[in-house]
N, C-alpha and C positions, 0 to 999 in steps of 0.2 A: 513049336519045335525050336529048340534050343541050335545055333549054329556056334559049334569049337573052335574057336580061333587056335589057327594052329602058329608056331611060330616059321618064319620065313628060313631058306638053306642060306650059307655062305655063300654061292653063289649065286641066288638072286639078289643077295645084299649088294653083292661087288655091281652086279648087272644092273641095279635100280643108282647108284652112286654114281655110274659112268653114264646112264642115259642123263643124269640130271647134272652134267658138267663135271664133277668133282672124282678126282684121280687120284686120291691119298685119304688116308684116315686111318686113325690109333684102333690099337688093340680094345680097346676098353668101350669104343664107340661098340663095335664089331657084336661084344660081348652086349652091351646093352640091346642090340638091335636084336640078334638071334633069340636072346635070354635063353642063354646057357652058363654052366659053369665056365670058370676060365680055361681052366684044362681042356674041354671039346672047343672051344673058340679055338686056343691055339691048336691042336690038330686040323681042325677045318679050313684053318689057316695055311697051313703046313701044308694040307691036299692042294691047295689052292696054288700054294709055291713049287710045289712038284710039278703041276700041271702050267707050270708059265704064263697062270693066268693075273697075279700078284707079284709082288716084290717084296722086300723088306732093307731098306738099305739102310735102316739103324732098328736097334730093337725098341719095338711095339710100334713101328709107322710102318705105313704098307702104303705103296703105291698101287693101283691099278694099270696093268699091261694089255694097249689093245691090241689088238694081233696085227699092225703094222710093225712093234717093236718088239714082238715077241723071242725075233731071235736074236736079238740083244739082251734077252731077261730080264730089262725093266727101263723105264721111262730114260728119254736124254737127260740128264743133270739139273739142267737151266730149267725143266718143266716141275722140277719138287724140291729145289734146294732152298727159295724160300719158305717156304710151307714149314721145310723141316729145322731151318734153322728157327725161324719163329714158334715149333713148337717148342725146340730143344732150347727158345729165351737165348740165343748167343748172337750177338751182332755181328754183322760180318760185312764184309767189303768184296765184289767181284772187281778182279783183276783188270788192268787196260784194255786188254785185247779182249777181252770177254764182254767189258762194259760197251766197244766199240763197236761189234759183234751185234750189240742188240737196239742200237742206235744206226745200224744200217752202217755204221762206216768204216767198216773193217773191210777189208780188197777180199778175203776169201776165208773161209767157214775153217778156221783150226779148231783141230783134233783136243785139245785136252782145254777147258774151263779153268780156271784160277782161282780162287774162293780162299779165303782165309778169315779166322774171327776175329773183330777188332778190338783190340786190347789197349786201353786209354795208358799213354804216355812212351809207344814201343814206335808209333811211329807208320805201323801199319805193317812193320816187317815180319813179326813175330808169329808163325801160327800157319803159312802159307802151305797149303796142300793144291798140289792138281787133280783137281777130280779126274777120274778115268787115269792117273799114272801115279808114278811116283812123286816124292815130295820133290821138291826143286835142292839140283846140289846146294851146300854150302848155308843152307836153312836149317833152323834148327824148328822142331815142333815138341810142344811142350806138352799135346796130349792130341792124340786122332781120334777126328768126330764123327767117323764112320766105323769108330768100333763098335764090336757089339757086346 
């Protein structure tokens, strides 16, 4: 007797991802694991963003949301900003307070991260976005990496 391999849901995809560590992954990944067309990957995608149980904070990267941050609708910053800047190939530099932050020597946990891409000959000034706010007065940014 012949056994059908059937192919696996969306959401045991995302479910099998997060038991095995890994909280982010592209569209295309997605699409190869389900083997489906692209069009149902991204609807399934879509159920998945509806139901708070994904993210997408650039298009075709999904983070995974476990239900500690669910009502935030997707991962703190600092847990997929490099994943995504390394997917998106842009270099980039975290902020003092941020860097400080994760070396334990920041006096107390602030609200907004500092992230900018590093741009050879600007100095480091150029490009500076606050995750979770607006850009910093008086900066000027030359294109946002969290459009979509």
């Amino acid at each position: 007797m012949k056994r059908e391999i059937r192919p696996i849901s969306a959401r045991k995809y995302v479910a099998d991802l997060a038991a095995s560590g890994r909280y982010h992954f592209i569209s295309a990944d997605a699409q190869t694991a389900l083997g489906v067309s692209r069009a149902a990957t991204k609807l399934a995608l879509n159920r998945l963003t509806k139901l708070k149980v994904i993210a997408s904070p650039a298009r075709g990267f999904y983070v995974i949301v476990p239900p500690e941050y669910q009502a935030l609708r997707c991962l703190p910053a600092d847990q997929f900003i490099p994943d995504l800047m390394k997917r998106l190939d842009v270099p980039y530099y975290t902020g003092l307070l941020s860097a400080a932050q994760y070396h334990g020597a920041a006096h107390h946990l602030h609200a907004h991260g500092l992230i900018g891409p590093h741009q050879p000959g600007d100095g480091g000034k150029a490009d500076q976005r606050q995750a979770g706010g607006p850009p910093q007065a008086g900066v000027q940014r030359r294109h946002d990496l969290f459009a979509r």
